[in-house]
Every structure is written in structure tokens, then in C-alpha cells.
C-alpha positions in Angstrom: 4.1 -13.0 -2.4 7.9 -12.1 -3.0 10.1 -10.1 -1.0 10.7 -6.8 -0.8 12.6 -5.5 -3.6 12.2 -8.2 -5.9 11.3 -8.4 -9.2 7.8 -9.2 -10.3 8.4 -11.1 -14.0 4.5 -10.3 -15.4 5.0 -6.1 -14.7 8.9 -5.4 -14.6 8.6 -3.5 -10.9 10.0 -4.3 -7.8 7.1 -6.5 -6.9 4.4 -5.7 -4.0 5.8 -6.7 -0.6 3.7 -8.4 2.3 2.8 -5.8 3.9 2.1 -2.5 1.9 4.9 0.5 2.0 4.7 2.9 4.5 4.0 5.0 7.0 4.6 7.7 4.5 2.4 9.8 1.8 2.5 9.0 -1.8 0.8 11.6 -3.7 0.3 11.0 -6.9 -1.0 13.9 -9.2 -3.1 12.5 -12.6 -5.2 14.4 -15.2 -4.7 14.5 -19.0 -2.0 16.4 -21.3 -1.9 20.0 -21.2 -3.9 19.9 -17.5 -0.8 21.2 -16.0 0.5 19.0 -13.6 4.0 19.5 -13.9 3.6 23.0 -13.6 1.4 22.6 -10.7 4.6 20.1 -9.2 6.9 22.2 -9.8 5.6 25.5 -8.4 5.1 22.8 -4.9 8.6 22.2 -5.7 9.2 25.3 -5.2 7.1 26.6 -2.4 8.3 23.4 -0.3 12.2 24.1 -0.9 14.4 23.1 1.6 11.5 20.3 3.5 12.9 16.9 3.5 9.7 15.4 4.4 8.3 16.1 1.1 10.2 14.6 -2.0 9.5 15.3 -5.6 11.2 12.3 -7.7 11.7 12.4 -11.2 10.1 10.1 -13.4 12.6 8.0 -16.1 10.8 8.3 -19.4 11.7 6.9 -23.2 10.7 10.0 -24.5 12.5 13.3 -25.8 13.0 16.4 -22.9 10.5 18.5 -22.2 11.6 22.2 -20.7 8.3 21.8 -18.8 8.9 18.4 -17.0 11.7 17.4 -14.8 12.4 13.8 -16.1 15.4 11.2 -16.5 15.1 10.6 -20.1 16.4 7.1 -21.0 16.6 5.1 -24.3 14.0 1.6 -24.8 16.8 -0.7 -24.2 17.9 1.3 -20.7 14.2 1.5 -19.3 13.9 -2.0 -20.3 17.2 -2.9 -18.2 16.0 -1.0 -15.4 12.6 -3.1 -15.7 14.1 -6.3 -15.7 16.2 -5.6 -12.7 13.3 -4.2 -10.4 14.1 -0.2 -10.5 10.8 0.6 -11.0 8.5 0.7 -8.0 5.5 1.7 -10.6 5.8 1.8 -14.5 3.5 2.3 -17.4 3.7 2.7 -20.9 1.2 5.6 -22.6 1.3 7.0 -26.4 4.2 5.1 -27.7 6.5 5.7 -24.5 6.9 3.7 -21.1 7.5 5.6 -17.5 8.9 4.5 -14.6 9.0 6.0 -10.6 12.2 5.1 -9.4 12.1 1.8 -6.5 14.2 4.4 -4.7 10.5 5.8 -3.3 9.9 2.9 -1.2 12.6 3.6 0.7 11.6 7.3 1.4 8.1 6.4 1.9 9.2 3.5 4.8 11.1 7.2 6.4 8.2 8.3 6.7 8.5 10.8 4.3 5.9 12.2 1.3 6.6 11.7 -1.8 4.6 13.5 -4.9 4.8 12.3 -9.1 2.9 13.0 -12.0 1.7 9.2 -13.1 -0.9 7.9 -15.3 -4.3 6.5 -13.7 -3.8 3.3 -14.9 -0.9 2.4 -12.1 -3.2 3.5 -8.9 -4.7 0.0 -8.1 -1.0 -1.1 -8.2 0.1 2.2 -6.2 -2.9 1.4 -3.5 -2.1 -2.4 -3.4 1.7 -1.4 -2.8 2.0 1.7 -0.2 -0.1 2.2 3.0 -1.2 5.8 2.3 -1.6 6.8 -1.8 -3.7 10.0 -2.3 -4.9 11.0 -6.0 -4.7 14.4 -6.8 -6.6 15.0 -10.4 -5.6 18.0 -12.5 -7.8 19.0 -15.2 -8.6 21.5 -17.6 -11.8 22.3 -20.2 -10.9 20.4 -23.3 -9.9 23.5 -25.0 -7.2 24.8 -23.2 -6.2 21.0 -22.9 -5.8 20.9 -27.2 -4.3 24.9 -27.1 -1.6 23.5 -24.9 -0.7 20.1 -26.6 -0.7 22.0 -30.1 2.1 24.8 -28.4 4.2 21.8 -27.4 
């Protein structure tokens, strides 16, 4: 297995390090569009103002800004950069567009710190194989209000 902090060639991340990342939280929040996870994020974001142990990180994302989501926004070519080089400590690409949580995490997460970011389920058996402590959080909504709010976007 590689070092800490370097890069894994199949996935574009910092690859997994010999021992997993810890002793801190990594909460990562899941659920379909229009569920309302960043809502839910930010209004934690809110409430938990001024606590350094928890940490709200913003994802980088190849896709236009959103008013409701809190992400770096980054061309194809920039993400793909930040890829090559390792500055992605989980990434995933989902309807046309790839994400990516900042490496910067595992450092917060060794501090001992919690860390909380709205991801897709398909990175949690790399998030569990990677960090000590991962808990899932699953937002959902009846399909309904799911379509209302995609349509509004």
C-alpha cells in the first residue's frame, strides 16, 4: 500500500494509507437530489458556528453554482489537475459532473476533529476503507417533493 498522501493512479485520490485516518469523525450526509442535504448542512453550519472541532468543507465540483450549495466550482481540466496530483481524499463523478473532498480532511480528521460533506454513496466503501470512524447520515424525502424541488432548480 502507498504512503500517506500519495497518489493512487486507478482513482485520482490521495491513495488509502496503512493504517486508516483518524481519531476523528467523518460524517458524511447522502440521499438523492432535492432531499435536502445542503440545507440540512448548512443550518448545522450554522448552529455549530464558532466549534473548531466540527468542520464543514466544501466540496470542488465541475458544475455551475448553486445559491443552495457551498461548493468550489472548478473547470474539467482544473479537477482533473487536482486529481492527478492527489487533492482529492474522495472523488466521484455523478450526472455528467465529477466531485471531489478536498485531501485537506485527512489532516483535520488526524486532529481529531469532525468533519461533515454531502457525498454520493458510491465513495463510502472507499471512505470506510480510508478513515477510522465514517458515519452515514441518509437524507431523504417522498419522491414527490424530491421531483417538486429538482424542477424549481
Amino acid at each position: 500500500m502507498s504512503a500517506p498522501g500519495t497518489l493512487d493512479q486507478a482513482n485520482g485520490v490521495a491513495s488509502a494509507p496503512a493504517e486508516p485516518i483518524g481519531p476523528g469523525r467523518l460524517v458524511l450526509v447522502v440521499g438523492p437530489s432535492g432531499a435536502g442535504k445542503d440545507t440540512l448542512i448548512e443550518a448545522a453550519r450554522q448552529r455549530l458556528a464558532g466549534d473548531e472541532r466540527v468542520l464543514f468543507p466544501s466540496r470542488v465540483v465541475t458544475r455551475p453554482p448553486s445559491a443552495a450549495e457551498a461548493n468550489a466550482e472548478v473547470d474539467v481540466a482544473t479537477f482533473a489537475t487536482l486529481a492527478r496530483i492527489g487533492g482529492f481524499a474522495l472523488s466521484w463523478s455523478a450526472h455528467g459532473h465529477d466531485y471531489g473532498i478536498p485531501v485537506a480532511i485527512d489532516h483535520l480528521l488526524r486532529e481529531g476533529r469532525t468533519v461533515v460533506c454531502n457525498v454520493s454513496r458510491s465513495i463510502l466503501d472507499a471512505a470506510r476503507r480510508r478513515y477510522q470512524s465514517v458515519i452515514v447520515v441518509e437524507i431523504t424525502a417522498p419522491p414527490a417533493v424530491l421531483a417538486a424541488r429538482v424542477a424549481a432548480r
